[in-house]
C-alpha positions as CSV (number, residue, x, y, z in Angstrom):
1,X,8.8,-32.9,-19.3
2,X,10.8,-29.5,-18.4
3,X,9.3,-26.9,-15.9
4,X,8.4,-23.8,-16.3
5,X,10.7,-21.3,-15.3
6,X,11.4,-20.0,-18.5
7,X,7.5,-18.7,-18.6
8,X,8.4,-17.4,-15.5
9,X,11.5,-15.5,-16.1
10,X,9.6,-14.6,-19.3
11,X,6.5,-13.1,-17.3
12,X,8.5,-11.5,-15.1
13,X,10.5,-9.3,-17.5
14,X,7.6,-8.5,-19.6
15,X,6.1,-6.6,-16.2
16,X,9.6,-5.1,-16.2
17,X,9.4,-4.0,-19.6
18,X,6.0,-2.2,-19.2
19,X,7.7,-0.5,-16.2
20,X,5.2,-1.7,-13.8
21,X,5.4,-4.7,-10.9
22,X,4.4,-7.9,-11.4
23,X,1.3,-9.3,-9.2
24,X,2.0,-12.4,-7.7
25,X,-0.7,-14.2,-5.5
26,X,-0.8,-16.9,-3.1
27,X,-3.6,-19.2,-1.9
28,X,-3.0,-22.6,-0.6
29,X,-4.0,-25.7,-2.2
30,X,-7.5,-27.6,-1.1
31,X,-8.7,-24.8,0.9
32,X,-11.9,-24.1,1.2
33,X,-11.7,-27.5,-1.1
34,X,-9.4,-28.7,-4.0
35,X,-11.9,-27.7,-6.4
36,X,-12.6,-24.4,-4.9
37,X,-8.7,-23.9,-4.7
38,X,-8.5,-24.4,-8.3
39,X,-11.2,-21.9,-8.8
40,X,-10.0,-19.8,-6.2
41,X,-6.7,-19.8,-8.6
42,X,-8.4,-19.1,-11.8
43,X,-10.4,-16.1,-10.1
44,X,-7.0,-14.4,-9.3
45,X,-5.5,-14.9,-12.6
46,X,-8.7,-13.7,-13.9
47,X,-8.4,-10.4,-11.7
48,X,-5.3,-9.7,-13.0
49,X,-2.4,-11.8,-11.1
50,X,0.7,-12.2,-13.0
51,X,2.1,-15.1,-10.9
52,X,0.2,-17.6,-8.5
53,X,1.7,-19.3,-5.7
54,X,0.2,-22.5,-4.7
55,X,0.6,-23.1,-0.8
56,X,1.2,-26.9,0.3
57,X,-1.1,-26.7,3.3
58,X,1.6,-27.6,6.6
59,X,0.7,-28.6,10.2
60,X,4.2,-25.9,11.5
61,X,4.5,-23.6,9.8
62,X,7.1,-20.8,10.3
63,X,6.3,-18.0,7.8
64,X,2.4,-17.9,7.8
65,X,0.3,-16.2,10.4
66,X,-2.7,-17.2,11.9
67,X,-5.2,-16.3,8.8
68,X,-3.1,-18.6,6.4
69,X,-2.8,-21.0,9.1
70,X,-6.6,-21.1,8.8
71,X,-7.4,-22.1,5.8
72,X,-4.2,-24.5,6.0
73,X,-6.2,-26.5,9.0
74,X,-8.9,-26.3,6.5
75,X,-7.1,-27.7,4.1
76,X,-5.5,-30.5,6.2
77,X,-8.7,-31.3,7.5
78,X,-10.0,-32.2,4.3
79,X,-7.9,-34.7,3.5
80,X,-5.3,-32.9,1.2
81,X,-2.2,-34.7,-0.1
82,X,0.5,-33.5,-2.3
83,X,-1.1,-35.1,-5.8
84,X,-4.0,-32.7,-4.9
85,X,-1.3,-29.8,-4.8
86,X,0.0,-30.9,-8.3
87,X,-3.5,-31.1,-9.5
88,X,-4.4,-27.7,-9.1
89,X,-0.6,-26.8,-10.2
90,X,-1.9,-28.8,-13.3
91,X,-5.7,-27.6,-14.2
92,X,-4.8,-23.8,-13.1
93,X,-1.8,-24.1,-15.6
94,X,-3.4,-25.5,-18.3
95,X,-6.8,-23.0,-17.3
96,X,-4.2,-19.9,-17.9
97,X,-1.2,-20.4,-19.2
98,X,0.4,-18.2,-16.5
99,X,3.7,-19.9,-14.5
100,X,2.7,-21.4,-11.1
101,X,4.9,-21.9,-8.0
102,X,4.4,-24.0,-5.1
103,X,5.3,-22.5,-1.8
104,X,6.5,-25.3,0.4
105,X,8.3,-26.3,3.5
106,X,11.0,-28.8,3.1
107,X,9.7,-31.9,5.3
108,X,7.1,-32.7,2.7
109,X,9.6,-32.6,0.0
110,X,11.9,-34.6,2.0
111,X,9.5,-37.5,3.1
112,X,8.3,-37.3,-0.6
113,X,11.3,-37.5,-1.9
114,X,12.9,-34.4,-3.8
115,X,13.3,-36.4,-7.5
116,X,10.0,-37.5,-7.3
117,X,8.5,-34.0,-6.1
118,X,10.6,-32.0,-8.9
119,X,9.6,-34.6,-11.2
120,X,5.9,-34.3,-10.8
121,X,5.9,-30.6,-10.0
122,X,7.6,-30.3,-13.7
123,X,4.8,-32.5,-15.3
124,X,2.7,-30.7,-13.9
125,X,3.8,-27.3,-15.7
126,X,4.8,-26.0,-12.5
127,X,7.7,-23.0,-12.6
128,X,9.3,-24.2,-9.2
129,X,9.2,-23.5,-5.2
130,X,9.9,-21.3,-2.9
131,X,11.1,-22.9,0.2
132,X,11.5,-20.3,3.3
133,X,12.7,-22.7,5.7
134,X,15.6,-24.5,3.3
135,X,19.3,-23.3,4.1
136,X,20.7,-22.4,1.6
137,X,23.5,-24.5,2.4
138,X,21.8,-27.6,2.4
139,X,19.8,-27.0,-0.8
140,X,22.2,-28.7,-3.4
141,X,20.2,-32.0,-3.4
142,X,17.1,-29.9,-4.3
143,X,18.9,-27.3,-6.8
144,X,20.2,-30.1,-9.0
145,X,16.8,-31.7,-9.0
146,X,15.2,-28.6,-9.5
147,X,17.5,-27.3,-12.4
148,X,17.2,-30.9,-14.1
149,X,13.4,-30.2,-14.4
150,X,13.4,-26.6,-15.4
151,X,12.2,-25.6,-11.9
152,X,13.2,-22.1,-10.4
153,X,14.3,-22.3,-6.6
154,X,13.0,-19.0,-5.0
155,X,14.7,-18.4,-1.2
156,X,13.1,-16.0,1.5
157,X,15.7,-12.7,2.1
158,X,14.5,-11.1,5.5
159,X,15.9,-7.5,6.8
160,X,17.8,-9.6,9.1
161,X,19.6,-10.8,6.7
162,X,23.2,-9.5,6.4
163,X,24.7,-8.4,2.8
164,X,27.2,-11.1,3.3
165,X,24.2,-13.8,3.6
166,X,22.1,-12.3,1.0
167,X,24.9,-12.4,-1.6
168,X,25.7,-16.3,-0.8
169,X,20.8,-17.1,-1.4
170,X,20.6,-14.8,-4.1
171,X,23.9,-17.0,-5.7
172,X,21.8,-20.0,-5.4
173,X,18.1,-18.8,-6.4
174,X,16.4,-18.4,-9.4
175,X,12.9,-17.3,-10.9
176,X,12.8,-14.2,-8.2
177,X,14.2,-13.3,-4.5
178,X,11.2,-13.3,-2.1
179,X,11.9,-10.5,-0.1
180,X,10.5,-10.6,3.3
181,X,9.0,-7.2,4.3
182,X,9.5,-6.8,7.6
183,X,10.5,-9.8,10.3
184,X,7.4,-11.6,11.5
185,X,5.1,-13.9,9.7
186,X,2.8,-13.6,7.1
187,X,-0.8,-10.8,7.9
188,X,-2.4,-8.0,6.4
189,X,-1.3,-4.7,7.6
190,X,-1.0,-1.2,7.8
191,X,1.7,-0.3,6.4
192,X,4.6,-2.3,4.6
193,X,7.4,-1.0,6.4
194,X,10.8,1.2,5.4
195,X,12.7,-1.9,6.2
196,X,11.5,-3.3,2.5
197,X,13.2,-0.7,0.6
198,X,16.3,-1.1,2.1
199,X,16.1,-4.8,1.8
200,X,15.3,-4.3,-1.7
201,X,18.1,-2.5,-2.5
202,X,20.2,-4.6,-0.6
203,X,19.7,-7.3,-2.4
204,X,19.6,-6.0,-5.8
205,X,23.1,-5.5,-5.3
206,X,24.0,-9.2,-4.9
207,X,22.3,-10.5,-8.3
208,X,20.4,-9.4,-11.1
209,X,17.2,-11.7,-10.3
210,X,13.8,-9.8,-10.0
211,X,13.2,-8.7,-6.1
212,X,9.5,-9.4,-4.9
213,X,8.3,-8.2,-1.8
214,X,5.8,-10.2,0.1
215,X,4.1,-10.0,4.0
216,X,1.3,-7.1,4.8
217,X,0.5,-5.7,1.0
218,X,-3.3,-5.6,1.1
219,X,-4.7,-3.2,-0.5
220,X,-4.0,-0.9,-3.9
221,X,-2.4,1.8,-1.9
222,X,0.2,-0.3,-0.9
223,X,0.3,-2.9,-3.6
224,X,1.6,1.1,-5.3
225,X,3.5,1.8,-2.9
226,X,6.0,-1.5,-3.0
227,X,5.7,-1.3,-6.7
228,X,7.6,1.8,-6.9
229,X,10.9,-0.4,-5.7
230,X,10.3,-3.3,-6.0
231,X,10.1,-6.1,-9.2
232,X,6.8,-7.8,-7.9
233,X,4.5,-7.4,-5.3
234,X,3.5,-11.0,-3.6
235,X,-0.3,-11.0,-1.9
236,X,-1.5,-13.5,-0.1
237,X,-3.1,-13.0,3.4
238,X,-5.4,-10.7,1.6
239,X,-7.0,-13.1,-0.8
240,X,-7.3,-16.1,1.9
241,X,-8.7,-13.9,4.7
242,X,-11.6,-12.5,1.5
243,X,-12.1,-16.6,0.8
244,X,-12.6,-16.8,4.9
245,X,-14.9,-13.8,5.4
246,X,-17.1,-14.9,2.3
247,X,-20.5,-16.4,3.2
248,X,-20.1,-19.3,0.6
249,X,-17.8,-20.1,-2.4
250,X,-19.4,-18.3,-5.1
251,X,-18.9,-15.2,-3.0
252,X,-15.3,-15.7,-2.3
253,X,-14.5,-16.2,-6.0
254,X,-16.3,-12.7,-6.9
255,X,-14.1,-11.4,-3.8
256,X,-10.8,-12.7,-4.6
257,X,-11.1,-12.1,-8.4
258,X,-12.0,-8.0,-7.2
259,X,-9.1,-8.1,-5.3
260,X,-7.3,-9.2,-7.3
261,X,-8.4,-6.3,-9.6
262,X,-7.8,-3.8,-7.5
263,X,-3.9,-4.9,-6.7
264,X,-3.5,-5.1,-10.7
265,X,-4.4,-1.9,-10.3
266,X,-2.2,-1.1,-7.8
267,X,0.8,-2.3,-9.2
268,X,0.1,-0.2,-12.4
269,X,0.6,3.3,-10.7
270,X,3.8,2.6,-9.5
């Protein structure tokens, strides 16, 4: 069975086309449990997200910050494994019919095995990865794999990142360019930063692939504000930390799904 990057590329340009940004949420899987996670998914998609990233929980993480991290240890401590990611790739794909990526580190993959993971992720109707801590250099293994299944390989561009350097990832992607906002790790905050415009346009001068920004949107305001340069706005601190601060599940579904609302919103008045 093929991936689903076409779906991807697909929903991508139709946000294009009605000249707005495309929503794009994260939430890691099995957190606050793998069937709250898949709920958790279908809230967001419900609220309006374009796009869902599915986080495959990681004891070191270099990219998430301590509210991510959280729920990750939440995650962890519940026992989750990688079949429990590809089941909530699974049911929220089949739930919504709206492409789902799994965000991942590469030593999972790695001790998995990258045929097997591609493989699985694919039957699973998943639209690929995004893997911020895979050189691009050492990613043919994984490309090939991932192209074989119909999986897009997303890579991290940081303001760091020379033109150079982001003309040599944005030659080997696909799907999108996750643009790192500002250097640091992922966190709500309170502003996104000039640094993301410039990255932005930076980058859309190496390749024609969509540019989403991601790290410290939060709100509507700024879910606007990056939508006015950017090709999708990525969320994610935001709807774990409204999943945290609930008092119980129910709640944290009605939260993230008004969120999630509220950044639809957003990335409307561009």
């Amino acid at each position: 069975m093929s991936g689903n990057i076409e779906l991807l590329n697909t929903t991508l340009a139709a946000a294009k086309a009605a000249d707005r940004a495309a929503l794009i949420a994260y939430l890691p899987a099995g957190f606050p449990t793998v069937e709250g996670g898949i709920e958790a998914v279908k809230a967001v998609i419900a609220g309006g997200a374009d796009v869902v990233e599915i986080g495959l929980p990681h004891s070191d993480p270099v990219l998430d910050g301590p509210v991510i991290q959280t729920a990750d240890d939440i995650a962890l401590r519940g026992g989750v494994r990688i079949a429990d990611v590809m089941r909530t790739v699974r049911e929220a794909y089949e739930a919504t019919g709206v492409p789902i990526l799994v965000m991942t580190y590469w030593n999972p993959i790695d001790r998995y095995g990258v045929e097997r993971f591609t493989a699985e992720l694919a039957e699973a109707g998943g639209a690929g990865c995004i893997l911020p801590d895979l050189p691009v250099q050492e990613s043919a293994l994984w490309r090939e794999h991932a192209e074989k299944h119909g999986l897009a390989t997303v890579f991290v561009v940081a303001p760091s990142s020379q033109d150079a350097r982001l003309a040599t990832i944005t030659a080997a992607g696909s799907g999108f360019v996750y643009a790192a906002s500002l250097m640091g790790v992922t966190g709500t905050r309170a502003s996104v930063g000039a640094q993301a415009q410039d990255l932005v346009g930076r980058t859309r001068a190496t390749t024609d692939l969509p540019v989403c920004v991601g790290l410290g949107v939060s709100n509507a305001a700024q879910a606007a504000e990056v939508a006015g340069f950017a090709d999708g706005v990525i969320v994610g601190s935001a709807f774990v930390k409204a999943m945290l601060d609930a008092p119980d599940e129910a709640a944290g579904l009605a939260a993230v799904r008004s969120l999630a609302g509220e950044l639809a919103e957003g990335v409307r008045k561009r």
